[in-house]
N, C-alpha and C positions, 0 to 999 in steps of 0.2 A: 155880866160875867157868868151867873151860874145856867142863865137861858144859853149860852155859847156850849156851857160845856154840857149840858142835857141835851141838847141835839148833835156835839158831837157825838157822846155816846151811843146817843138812838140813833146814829147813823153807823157806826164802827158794831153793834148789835149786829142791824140791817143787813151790813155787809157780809157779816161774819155769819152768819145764819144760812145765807143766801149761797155762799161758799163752800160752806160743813161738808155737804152730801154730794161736793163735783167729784166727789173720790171716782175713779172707774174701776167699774165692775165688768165681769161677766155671766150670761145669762143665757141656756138653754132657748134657742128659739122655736119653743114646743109650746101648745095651749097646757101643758101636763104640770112644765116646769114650775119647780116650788121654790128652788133656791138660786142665790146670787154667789159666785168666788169671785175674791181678790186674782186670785192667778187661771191663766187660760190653760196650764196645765194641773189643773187642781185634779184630786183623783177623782171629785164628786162627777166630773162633768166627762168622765170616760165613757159614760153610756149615752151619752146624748148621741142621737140618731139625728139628729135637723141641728141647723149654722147655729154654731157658737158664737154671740153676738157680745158687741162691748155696749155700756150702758152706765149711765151715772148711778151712784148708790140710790139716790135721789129717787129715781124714774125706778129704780126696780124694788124700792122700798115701798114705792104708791101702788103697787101694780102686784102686791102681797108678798112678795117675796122674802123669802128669811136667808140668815148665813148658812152655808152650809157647814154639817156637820165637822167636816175633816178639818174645816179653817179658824174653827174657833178654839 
């Protein structure tokens, strides 16, 4: 019984981990860009000169990216 419910767990973890970060984002598709918005009309991302790109939190958190200032 309690091996049953220790791999439940480590598996409902597993999932839930795995899941956290599919939030979507967007992201400057500039070598410059620093930061990630929630929204495609965020004010941060008015000067982006190259495609406004969607992206998991996930991938644009690996890849150094921070929130931007207006959305937090």
């Amino acid at each position: 019984m309690f091996l049953r419910t220790f791999l439940l767990l480590g598996l409902l973890f597993f999932l839930g981990d795995k899941y956290a970060n599919s939030t979507k984002v967007y992201i400057c598709n500039s070598s410059n860009a620093k930061r990630y918005h929630y929204n495609s009309k965020c004010r941060g991302l008015s000067n982006c000169q190259h495609k406004i790109i969607q992206t998991t939190l996930d991938k644009a958190k690996r890849s150094k990216k921070t929130l931007c200032g207006w959305e937090d």
